[in-house]
Structure formats: structure tokens, C-alpha cells
C-alpha positions as CSV (number, residue, x, y, z in Angstrom):
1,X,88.3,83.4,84.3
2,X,90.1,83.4,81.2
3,X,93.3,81.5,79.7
4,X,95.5,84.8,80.1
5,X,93.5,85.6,83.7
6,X,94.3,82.1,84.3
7,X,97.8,81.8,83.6
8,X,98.8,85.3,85.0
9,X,97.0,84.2,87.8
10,X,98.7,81.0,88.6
11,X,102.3,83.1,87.7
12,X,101.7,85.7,90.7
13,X,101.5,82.6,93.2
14,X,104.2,81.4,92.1
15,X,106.1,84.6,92.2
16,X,104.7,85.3,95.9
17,X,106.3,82.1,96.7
18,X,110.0,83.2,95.4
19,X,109.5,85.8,97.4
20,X,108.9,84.1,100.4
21,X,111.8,81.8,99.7
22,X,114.0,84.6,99.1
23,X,113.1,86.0,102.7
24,X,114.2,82.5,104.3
25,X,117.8,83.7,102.8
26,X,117.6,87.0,103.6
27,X,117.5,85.7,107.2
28,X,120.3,83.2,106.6
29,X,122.3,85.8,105.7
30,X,121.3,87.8,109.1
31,X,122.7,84.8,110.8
32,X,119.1,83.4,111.5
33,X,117.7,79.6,110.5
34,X,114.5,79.7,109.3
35,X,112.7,76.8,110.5
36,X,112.3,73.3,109.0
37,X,108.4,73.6,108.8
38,X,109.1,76.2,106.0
39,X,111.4,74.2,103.8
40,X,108.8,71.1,104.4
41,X,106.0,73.7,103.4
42,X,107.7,75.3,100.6
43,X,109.0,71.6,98.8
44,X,105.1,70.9,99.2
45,X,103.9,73.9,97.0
46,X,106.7,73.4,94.8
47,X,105.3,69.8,93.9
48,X,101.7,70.3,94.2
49,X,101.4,73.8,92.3
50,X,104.1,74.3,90.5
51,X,105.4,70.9,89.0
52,X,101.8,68.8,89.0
53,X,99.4,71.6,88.6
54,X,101.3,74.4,86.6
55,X,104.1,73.3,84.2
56,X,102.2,70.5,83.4
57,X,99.7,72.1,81.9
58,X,101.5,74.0,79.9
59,X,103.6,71.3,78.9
60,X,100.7,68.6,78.0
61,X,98.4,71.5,76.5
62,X,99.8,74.8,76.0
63,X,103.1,74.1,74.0
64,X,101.7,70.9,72.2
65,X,98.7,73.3,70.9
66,X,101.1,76.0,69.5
67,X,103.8,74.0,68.3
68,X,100.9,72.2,66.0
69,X,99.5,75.4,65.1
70,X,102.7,77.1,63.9
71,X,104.0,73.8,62.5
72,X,107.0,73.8,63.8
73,X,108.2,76.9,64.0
74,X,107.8,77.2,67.3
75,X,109.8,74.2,68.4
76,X,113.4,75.0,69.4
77,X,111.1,77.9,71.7
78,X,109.4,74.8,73.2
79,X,112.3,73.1,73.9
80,X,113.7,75.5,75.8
81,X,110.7,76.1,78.2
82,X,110.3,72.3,78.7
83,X,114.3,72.0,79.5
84,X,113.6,75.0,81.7
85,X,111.0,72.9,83.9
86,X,113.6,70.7,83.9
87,X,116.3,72.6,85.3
88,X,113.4,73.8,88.2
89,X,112.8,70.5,89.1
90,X,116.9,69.6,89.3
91,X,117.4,72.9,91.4
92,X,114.3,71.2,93.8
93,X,115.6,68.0,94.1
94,X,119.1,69.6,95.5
95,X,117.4,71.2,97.5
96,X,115.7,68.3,99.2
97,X,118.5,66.0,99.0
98,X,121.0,68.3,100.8
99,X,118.2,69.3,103.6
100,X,118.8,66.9,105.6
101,X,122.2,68.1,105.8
102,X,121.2,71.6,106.4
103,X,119.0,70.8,109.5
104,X,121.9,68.7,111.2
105,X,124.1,71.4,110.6
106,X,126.7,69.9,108.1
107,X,128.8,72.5,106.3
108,X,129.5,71.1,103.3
109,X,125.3,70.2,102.7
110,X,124.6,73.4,104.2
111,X,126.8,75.7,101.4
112,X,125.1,73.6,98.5
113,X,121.8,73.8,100.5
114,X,121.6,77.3,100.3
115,X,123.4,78.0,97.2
116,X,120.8,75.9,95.2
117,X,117.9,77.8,96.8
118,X,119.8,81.2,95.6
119,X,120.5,79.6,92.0
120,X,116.6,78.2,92.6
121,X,115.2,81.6,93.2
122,X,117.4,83.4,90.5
123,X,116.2,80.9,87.7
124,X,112.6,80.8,88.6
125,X,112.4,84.3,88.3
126,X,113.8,84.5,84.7
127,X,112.0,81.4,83.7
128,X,108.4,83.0,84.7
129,X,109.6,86.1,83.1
130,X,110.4,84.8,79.7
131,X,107.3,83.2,79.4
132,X,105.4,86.2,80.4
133,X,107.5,88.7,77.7
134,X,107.6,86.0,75.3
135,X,105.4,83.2,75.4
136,X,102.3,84.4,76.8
137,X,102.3,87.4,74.0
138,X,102.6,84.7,71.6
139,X,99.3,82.6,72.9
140,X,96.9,85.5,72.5
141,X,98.6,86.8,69.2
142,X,98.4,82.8,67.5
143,X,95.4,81.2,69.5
144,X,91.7,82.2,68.1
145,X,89.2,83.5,71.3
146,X,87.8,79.7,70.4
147,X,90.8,78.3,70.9
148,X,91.4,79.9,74.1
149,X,88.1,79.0,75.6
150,X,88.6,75.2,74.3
151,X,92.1,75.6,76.6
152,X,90.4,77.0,79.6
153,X,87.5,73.9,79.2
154,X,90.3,71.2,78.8
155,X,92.2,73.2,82.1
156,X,88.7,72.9,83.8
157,X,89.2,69.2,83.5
158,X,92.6,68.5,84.5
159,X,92.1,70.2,87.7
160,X,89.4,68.3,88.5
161,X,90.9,65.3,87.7
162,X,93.1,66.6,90.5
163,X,90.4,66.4,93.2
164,X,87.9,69.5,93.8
165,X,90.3,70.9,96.9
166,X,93.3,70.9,95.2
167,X,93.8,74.2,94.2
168,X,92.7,74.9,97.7
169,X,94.9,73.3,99.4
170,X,97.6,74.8,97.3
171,X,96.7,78.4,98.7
172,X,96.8,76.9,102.0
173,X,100.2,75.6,101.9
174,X,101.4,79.3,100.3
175,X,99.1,81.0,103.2
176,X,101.0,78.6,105.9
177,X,104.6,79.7,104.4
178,X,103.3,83.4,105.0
179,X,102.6,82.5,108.6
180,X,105.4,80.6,109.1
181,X,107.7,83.3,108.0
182,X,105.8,86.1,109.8
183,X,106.2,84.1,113.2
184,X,110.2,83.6,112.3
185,X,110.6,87.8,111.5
186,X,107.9,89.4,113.6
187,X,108.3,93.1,112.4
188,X,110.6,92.4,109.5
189,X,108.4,90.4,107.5
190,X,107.0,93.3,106.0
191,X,110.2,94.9,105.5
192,X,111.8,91.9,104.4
193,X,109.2,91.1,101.4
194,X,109.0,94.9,100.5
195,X,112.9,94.6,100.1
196,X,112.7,91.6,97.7
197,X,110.0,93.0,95.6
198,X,112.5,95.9,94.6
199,X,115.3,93.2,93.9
200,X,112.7,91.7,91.4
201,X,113.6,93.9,88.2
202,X,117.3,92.3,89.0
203,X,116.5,89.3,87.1
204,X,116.7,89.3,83.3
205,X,114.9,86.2,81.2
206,X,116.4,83.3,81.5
């Protein structure tokens, strides 16, 4: 597979999970809970996938390697990628620490619970499309084929640093949150998902 395969492979998981997130607040605002198991599995992918196994490779590789090659010019672009993970990981760590909250049915935790997973889901969207209308163009326009196939090698060795079923397990969590979902909406789900794919062109880049 190569770097762009790669990379626009990793970014439709990722947008399959907003997705799914999204659903669990369309059936808040039917009045429904969706069930702690989700939120458990969806903090999980968000850690594994996203954070340890996505961003970081593009903050440890992929930026370093263009800001080098274009000397600069590329750095205030950098910047604002990196303080973009940044914001991701802030939104997911209100999230987990107003949970708790949520699950005991507190009020107050339960308004910041799910208006950080909205503000979550809203700025992951425009996050992943930025750096698909603007930095991924940019990696095959600057980076030689060589250059791209040196990326894919050190990628290679990263993940496996990770452990050979990491990746794996990854999809597994993303197929439970599927499950988990289509046991919560029965009939819906379908619906549901097909409804928040044509909400999608709603969010500009961030």
C-alpha cells in the first residue's frame, strides 16, 4: 500500500468512527442513552488509533520531513496541525472526565458531556478535511516517489514496534462500536448513518 493509500486509508476509519459517534447523539437527541459499552469502546479507538497510531505519525514523521524539506516555509502550517491534535485530544479528555457524570445522570456533567462530543465531532471533521484539501496535496506535490517509499518503510516500523495485532485490534474495537450501535437502533442504524453521511459536507476546514 502506498503513503497516500495509507494515509487516506487510515482517514476513512477515522471518519467511520465520527460517524458512529455522531449516531450516539442523534439518539440523545431522540431521548435515547446510548450505552456505556459504546463510550468505553469509542475512548479506546480514540487512543489506540487515532492519538498512538495516527497523529503520531504524522507528527514524528510526516511534518518533521516536510518542514525540513521546504526549510521552513512550511512551519506556521505545521503548527497549526500539531495544535489541532492538540485540541482533539482536549475535546477527549472532557469527554472522559465528565462521563462519569453522564452515566449517573448528573445535569450539569451531562450538558458538557454531550456538548464536547458535538464540539468533538464538529472539529474532527474539519481537522481531517484540512489535511486532506491541504496537506496531503502538498506531500505528493514536495515529497520524491523515493521519499515516499522511505515514509511507508519507516511507517512499516513504527507499527510494528506497536505489536503485530495492533492495527487489528484497532478494527476490532471500530467493528464492536458498529455492533454496539446496531444492537442500541435495530432498524435505524442504517438510516441513522445514511443521515450523517449527508450532514458531512456541513463541515468546512478547520
Amino acid at each position: 500500500m502506498s503513503l497516500m493509500e495509507q494515509l487516506n486509508q487510515e482517514h476513512h476509519f477515522i471518519r467511520d468512527f465520527v460517524s458512529k459517534v455522531q449516531v450516539a447523539a442523534e439518539l440523545y437527541g431522540w431521548g435515547e442513552r446510548p450505552p456505556e459499552t459504546f463510550f468505553e469502546l469509542a475512548m479506546d479507538f480514540s487512543d489506540t488509533f487515532i492519538e498512538k497510531y495516527h497523529h503520531i505519525k504524522e507528527e514524528a514523521v510526516l511534518f518533521k520531513l516536510l518542514a525540513n524539506k521546504l526549510a521552513g516555509d512550511l512551519d506556521q502550517q505545521v503548527k497549526t496541525l500539531e495544535n489541532q491534535h492538540k485540541k482533539v485530544e482536549g475535546f477527549i479528555k472532557e469527554i472522559k472526565r465528565c462521563l462519569p457524570g453522564y452515566l449517573s445522570g448528573d445535569k450539569n456533567q451531562n450538558t458538557i458531556f454531550w456538548r464536547s462530543l458535538g464540539g468533538y465531532v464538529s472539529f474532527l471533521r474539519a481537522h481531517l478535511n484540512r489535511e486532506e484539501h491541504m496537506f496531503f496535496p502538498l506531500i505528493e506535490r514536495v515529497l520524491t516517489k523515493s521519499e515516499q517509499m522511505e515514509m511507508e518503510r519507516i511507517f512499516e516500523n513504527e507499527e510494528m514496534k506497536l505489536g503485530k495485532d495492533y492495527l487489528k485490534n484497532c478494527k476490532r474495537v471500530l467493528a464492536e462500536l458498529t455492533n454496539v450501535l446496531e444492537e442500541a437502533c435495530g432498524d435505524r442504524y442504517k438510516y441513522l448513518m445514511d443521515s450523517v453521511a449527508s450532514k458531512r459536507g456541513d463541515f468546512k476546514a478547520a
